[in-house]
C-alpha positions in Angstrom: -70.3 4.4 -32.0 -68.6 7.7 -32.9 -68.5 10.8 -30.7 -70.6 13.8 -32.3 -69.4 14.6 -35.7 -68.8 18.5 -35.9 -68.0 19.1 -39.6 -68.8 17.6 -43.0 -65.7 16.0 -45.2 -64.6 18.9 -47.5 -64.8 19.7 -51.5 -67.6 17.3 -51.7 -68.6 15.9 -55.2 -71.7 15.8 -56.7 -72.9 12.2 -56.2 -72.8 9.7 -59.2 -75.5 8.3 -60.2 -75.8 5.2 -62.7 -76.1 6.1 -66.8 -79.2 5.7 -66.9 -82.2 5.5 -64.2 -84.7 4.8 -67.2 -85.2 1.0 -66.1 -85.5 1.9 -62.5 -89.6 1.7 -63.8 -92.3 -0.7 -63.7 -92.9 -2.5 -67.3 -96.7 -0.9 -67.4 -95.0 2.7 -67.8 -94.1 1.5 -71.3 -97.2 -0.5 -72.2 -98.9 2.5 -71.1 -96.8 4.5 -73.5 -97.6 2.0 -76.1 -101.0 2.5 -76.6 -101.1 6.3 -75.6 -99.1 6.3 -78.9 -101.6 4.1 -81.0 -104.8 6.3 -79.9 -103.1 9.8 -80.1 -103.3 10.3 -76.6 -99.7 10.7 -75.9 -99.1 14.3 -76.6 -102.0 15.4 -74.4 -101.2 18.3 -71.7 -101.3 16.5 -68.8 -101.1 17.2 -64.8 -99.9 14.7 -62.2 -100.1 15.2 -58.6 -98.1 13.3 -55.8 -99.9 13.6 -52.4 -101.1 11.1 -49.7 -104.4 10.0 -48.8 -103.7 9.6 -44.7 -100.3 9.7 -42.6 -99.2 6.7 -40.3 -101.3 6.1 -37.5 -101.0 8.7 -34.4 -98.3 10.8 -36.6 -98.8 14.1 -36.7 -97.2 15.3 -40.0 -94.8 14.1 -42.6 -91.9 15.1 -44.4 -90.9 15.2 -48.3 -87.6 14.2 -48.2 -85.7 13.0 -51.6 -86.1 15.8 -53.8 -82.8 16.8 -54.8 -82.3 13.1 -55.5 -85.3 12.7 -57.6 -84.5 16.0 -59.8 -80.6 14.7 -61.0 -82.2 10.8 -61.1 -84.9 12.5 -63.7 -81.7 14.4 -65.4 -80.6 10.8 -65.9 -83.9 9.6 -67.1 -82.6 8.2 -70.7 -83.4 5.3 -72.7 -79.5 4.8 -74.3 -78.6 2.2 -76.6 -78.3 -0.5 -73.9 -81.8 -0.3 -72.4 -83.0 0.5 -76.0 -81.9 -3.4 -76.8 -82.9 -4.5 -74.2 -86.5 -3.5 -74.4 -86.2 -4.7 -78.1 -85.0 -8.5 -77.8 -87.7 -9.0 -75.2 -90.2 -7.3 -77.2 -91.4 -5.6 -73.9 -92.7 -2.7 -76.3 -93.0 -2.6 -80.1 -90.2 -0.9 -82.2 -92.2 1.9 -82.5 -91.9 2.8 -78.6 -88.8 1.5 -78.7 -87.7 4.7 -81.1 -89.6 7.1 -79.5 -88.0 6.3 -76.1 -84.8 6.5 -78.3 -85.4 10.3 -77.9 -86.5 10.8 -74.6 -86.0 13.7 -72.2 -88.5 15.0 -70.0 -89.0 18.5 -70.9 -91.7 19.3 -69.5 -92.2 21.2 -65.2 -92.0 20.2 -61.8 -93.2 22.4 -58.7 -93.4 20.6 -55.5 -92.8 21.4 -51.6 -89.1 22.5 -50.8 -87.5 19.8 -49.5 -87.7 19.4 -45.5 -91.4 20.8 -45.4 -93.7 19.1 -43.1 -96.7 18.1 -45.1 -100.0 16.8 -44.5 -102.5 14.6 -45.7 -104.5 15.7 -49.3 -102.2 17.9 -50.5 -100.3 18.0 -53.1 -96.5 17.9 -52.4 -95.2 17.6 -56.2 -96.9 18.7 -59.5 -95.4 17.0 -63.2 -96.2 18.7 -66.2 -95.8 18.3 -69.4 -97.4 15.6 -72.2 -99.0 12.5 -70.9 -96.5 10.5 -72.5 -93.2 12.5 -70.6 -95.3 12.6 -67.2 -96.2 9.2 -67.1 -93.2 7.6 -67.3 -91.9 9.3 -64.4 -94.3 7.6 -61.6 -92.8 5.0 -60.4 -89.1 6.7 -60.0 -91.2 9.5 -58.1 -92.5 7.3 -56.1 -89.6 5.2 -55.8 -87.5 7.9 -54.1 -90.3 9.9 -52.6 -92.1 7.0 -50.4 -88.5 5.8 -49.2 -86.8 9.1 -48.3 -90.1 10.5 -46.7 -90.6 8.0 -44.6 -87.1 8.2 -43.2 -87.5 11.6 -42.8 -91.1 11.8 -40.9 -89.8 8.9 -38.3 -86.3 10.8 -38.1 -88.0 14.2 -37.3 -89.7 12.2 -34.6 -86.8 11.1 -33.1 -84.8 14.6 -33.4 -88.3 15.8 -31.6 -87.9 13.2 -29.0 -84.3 14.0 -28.1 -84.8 17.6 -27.8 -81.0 19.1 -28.0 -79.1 15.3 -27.4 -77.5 14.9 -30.6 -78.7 11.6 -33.0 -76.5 9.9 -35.1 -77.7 7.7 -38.4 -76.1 3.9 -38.2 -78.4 2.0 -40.3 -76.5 1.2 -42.9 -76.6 -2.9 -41.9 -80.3 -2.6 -41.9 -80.9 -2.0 -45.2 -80.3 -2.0 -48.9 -76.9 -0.6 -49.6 -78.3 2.3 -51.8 -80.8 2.4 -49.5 -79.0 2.7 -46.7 -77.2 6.2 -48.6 -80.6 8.0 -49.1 -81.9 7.2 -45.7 -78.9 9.2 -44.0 -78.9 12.2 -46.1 -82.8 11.9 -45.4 -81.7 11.6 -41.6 -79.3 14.6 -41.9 -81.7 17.0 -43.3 -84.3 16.2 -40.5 -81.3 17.2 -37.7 -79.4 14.2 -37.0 -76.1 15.5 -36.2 -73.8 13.2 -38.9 -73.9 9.2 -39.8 -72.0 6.2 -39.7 -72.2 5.6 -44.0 -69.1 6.8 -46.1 -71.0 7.3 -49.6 -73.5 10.0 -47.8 -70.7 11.7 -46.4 -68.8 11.5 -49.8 -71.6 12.2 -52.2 -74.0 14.6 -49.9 -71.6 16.8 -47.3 -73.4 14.7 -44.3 -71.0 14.8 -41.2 -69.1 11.3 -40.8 -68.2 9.6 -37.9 -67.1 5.9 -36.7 -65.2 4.2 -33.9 -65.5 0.5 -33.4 -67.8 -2.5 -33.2 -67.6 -5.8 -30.5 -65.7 -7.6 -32.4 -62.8 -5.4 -32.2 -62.5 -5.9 -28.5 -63.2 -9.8 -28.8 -60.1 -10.2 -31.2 -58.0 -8.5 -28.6 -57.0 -10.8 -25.9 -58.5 -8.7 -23.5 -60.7 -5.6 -22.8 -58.4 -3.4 -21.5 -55.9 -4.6 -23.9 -58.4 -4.2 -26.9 -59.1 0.0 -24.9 -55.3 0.7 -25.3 -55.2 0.0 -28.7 -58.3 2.1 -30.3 -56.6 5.1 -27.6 -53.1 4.3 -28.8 -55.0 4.8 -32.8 -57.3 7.5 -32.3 -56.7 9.4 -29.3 -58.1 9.7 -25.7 -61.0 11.4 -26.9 -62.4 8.5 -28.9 -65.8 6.7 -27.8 -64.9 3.1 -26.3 -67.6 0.1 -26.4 -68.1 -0.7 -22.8 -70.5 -3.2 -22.9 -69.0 -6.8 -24.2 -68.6 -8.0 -21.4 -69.5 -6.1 -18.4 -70.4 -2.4 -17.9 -69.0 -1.7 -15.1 -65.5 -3.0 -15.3 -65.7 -1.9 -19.4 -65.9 1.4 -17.8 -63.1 1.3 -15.1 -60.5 -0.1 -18.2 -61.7 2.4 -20.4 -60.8 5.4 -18.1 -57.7 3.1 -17.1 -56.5 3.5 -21.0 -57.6 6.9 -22.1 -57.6 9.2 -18.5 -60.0 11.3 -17.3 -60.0 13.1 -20.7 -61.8 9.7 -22.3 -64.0 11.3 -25.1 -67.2 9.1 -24.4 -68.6 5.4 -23.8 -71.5 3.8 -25.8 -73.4 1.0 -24.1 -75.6 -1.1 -26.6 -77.5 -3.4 -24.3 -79.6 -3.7 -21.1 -82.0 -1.4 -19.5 -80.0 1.7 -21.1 -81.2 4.5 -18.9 -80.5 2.4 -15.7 -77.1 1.5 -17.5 -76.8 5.7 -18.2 -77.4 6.5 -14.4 -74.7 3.9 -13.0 -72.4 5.1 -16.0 -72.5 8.5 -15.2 -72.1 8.4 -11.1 -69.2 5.5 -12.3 -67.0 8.1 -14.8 -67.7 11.2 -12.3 -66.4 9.3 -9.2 -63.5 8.3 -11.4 -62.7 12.0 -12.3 -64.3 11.4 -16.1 -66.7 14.4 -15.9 -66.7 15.2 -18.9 -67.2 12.1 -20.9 -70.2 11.9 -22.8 -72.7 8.6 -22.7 -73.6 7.4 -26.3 -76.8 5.1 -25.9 -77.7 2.3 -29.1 -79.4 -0.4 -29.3 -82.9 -0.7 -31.5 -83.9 2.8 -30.6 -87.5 4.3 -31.9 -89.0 8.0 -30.6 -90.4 6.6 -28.0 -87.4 5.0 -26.2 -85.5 8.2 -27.0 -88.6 10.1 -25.2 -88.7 7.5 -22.3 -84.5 8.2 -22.1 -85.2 11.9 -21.3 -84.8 11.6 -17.8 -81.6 9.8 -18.1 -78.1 11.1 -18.1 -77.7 10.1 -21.7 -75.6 12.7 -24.2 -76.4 11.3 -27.6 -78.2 8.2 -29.2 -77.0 5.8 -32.1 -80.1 5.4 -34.5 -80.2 2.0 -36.8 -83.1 0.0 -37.8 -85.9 1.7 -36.6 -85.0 5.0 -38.8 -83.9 2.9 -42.2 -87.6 1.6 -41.6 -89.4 4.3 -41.2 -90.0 3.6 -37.2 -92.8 1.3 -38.6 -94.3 3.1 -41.6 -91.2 2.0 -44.6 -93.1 4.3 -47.0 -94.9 7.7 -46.8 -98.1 6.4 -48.4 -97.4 8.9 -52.0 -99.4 8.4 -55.2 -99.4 9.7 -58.3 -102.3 10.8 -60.4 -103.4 12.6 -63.1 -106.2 15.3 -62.1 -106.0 17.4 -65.6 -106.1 16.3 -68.9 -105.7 18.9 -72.0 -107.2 22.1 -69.6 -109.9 19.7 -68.2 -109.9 18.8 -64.3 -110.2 14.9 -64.6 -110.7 12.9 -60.9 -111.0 8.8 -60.0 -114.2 8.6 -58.4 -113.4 4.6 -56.8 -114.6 4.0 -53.3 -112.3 4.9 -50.9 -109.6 5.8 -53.1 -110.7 9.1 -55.5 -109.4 12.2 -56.3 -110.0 16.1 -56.8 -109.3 17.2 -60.3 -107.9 20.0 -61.3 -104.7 21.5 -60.4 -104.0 23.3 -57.5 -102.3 25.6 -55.2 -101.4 25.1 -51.4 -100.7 27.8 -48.7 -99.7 27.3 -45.3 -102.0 29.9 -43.3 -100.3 31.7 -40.4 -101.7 33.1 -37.2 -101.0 36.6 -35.6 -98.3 35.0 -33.5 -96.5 33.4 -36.5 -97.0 29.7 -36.0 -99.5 27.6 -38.9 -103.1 27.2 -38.2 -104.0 25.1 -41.7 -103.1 24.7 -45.0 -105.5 25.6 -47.5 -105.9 23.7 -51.1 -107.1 26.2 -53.5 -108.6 24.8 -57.0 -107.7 26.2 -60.0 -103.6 26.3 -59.0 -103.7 30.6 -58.6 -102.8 32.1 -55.1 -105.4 34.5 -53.9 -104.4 37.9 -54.3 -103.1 37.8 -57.5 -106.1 38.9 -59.1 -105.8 42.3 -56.7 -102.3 42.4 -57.7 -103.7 42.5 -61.8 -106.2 44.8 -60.5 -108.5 41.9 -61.0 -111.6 41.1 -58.4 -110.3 42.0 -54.8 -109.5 39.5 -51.9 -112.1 40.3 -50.5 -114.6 38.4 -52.7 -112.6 35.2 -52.5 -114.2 32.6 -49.9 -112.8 32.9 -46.6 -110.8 30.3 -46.3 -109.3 30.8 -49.8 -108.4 34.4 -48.5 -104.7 35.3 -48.3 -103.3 37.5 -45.8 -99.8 38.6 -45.9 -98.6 35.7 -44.0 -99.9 33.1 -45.9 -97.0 31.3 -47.7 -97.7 29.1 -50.9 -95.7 25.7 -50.3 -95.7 24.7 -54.6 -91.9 26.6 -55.6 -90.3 25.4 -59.2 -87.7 22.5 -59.4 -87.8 22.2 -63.2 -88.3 24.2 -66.1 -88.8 23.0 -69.6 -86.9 19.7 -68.1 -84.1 21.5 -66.5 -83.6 22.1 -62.7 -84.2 25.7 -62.0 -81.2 25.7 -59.6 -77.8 23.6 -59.1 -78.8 24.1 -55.0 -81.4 21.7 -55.3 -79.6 19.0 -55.9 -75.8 17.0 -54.3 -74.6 18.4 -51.1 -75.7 22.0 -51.5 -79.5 20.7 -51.9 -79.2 18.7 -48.3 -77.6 21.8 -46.7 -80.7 23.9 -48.2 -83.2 20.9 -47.3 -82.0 20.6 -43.6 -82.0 24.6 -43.2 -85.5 24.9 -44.7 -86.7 22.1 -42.3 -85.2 23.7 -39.5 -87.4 27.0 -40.4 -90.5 24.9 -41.4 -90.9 23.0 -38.5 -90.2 25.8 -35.8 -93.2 27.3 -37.5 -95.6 25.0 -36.6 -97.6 24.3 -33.5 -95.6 23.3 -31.0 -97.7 20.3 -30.6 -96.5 19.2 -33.7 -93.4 17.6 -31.6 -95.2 15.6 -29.5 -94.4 12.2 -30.7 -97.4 10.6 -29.1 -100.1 9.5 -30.4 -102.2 12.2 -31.7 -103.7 13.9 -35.1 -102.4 16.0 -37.6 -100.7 19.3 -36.0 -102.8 21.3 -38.9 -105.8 21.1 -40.6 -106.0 20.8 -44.4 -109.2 23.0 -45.9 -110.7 23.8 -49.4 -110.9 27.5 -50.6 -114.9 27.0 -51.6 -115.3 24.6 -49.3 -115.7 26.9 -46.0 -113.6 25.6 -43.5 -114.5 22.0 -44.2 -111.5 19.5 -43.5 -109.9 17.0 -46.3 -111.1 13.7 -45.3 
């Protein structure tokens, strides 16, 4: 386990992505298409809305993460003479489909949450627009990217929340689908963690890079202190050495025998960690090692982190537990269609409908600055534009619709007439935006918010024309 990274790898690329993302769908997209073509249907004005019925259990908001991912994966969103065929010879649409997916660009808008805003449950985090046909194609590569990356990012904010100003570093790369594994650390990175462990992030997305060595490299050695000399003799004395393949204590006393009292830092992996950090630390100060830093690892959640506060620890290696979603591998995101052609359309199925209609959101602020809700308002127009047309004053809107100068609608463009509004949002610059907005986003909620205990959501979610009443 690496030492803090301090910078990111410079002149980073856009990432690739492959030629086409158009098959990264589910084969009822196209069937859908199908016969929204035979009954006329598919050119309607249509409205989709990405949001989440409840968060996980005890969490007490989430985060959109994936955005700028999404946005260049849509870019690639074409059907190109391979897919084309291949649709074709298994006759998983008729011709007809298969030509008008021939020509296929989304051209139609996109507004959604930055990326890094806390969210919570009911509202509306990303809006499509455009003709039923373009719109619904896209729901299961929103979905896709927006249920993984979001749920890396809500259990990684946890964790950042748990070790208050420790550093955490993303290793989860062996726990998880390879591409997967790419997305989850830039998710990580714009949530705080200090750097990761996975080259392709650090290449393709400008997140901090760091990496020493695993067990095996002091097994093949002959012995520990032999295996100690080598990594110092590679990589210097202020390299982080393994301590723990054998035992802690003498892993310790060889490591500051081979680097000095300058020894960068240890990482112990196993055992009762913050006992381990205590004897670790009186161990390297007795021996002169001040300085050197304790990296903890070993199937770390928020609440281990939490429980570690106490404990002379300097930074924590993060694996399966974040690549999982700490419990909750996707953020719960659907994707529905609430308007129609101008007219608000809504599921009404037990436990599972919708609000038509599209919508605004607005985080409401107090007189000290920190959130007190967020506020759905039907009809998509934030109140006090009608007072700015010299239309019907604030005043008569319903109070909890009202906007005071604070207030701060969370729905800002990504695409226009199926181009992104802004190179930032996506590649490196868009994580470096993300992970400052987040920064910004989260200070300015309660500070309960950070409590990584059990509890509800940090905000309530109300209806302008509804009163006050809470989103159930």
């Amino acid at each position: 386990m690496p030492a803090v990274p301090t910078s990111a790898t410079s002149a980073v690329p856009t990432p690739t992505v492959p030629t086409s993302t158009a098959l990264l769908t589910d084969h009822y997209e196209l069937t859908m298409l199908q016969a929204a073509l035979r009954s006329g249907m598919a050119g309607r004005r249509a409205v989709f809305e990405v949001f989440t019925r409840s968060l996980p259990a005890g969490r007490r908001f989430g985060v959109l993460a994936g955005t700028g991912r999404l946005l260049a994966a849509i870019e690639q969103f074409r059907f190109g003479p391979q897919e084309t065929e291949h649709l074709r010879s298994t006759g998983v649409v008729d011709d007809r489909t298969v030509d008008w997916l021939a020509g296929y660009r989304f051209g139609g808008d996109i507004h959604g949450f930055a990326e890094g805003e806390p969210f919570l449950p009911g509202t509306p985090v990303l809006v499509v627009e455009g003709t039923f046909a373009e719109c619904v194609l896209l729901e299961t590569l929103v979905l896709s990217v927006l249920n993984h990356d979001s749920a890396v990012a809500a259990a990684g904010a946890r964790m950042v929340a748990a070790a208050g100003d420790r550093p955490c570093l993303e290793m989860g790369g062996r726990r998880t689908h390879e591409q997967a594994a790419v997305a989850a650390a830039r998710a990580a990175y714009i949530v705080g963690f200090a750097g990761t462990s996975n080259l392709e992030a650090a290449r393709g997305y400008g997140v901090p890079s760091a990496g020493t060595s695993a067990h095996a490299f002091t097994l093949v050695h002959d012995d520990e202190a032999a295996a100690f000399a080598a990594q110092v003799a590679a990589l210097g004395a202020g390299t982080t050495l393994l301590v723990d393949t054998y035992d802690i204590t003498t892993g310790i006393a060889n490591a500051v025998a081979a680097a000095g009292t300058g020894l960068g830092a240890i990482r112990i992996d196993s055992g009762d960690l913050a006992a381990g950090a205590r004897a670790a630390r009186a161990q390297l100060d007795a021996l002169g090692a001040v300085a050197t830093r304790i990296v903890v690892t070993g199937d770390l959640d928020e609440h281990a982190i939490a429980r570690l506060a106490a404990a002379p620890v300097d930074s924590y290696g993060v694996g399966t537990h974040l690549v999982t979603g700490s419990g909750a591998p996707t953020a719960g995101f659907v994707y529905k269609l609430v308007e129609a052609d101008g007219r608000p359309v809504a599921k009404t199925s037990i436990g599972k409908g919708t609000r038509g209609g599209r919508k605004e959101i607005v985080r409401r602020f107090g007189p000290d600055g920190s959130a007190v809700a967020d506020v759905i308002i039907p009809g998509g127009e934030w109140p006090g534009a009608a007072r700015a047309r010299g239309g019907a004053p604030a005043d008569a809107v319903d109070p909890a619709a009202r906007a005071a100068p604070a207030d701060r609608p969370l729905l800002v463009p990504l695409m226009r007439a199926g181009a992104v509004v802004a190179e930032t949002l996506v590649g490196a610059a868009g994580v470096t935006g993300a992970r400052e907005h987040h920064r910004a986003a989260l200070a300015s909620l309660p500070a309960s918010a950070r409590d990584v205990r059990y509890g509800q959501p940090c905000l309530p979610v109300v209806v302008a024309g509804d009163g006050t009443r809470p989103v159930s």
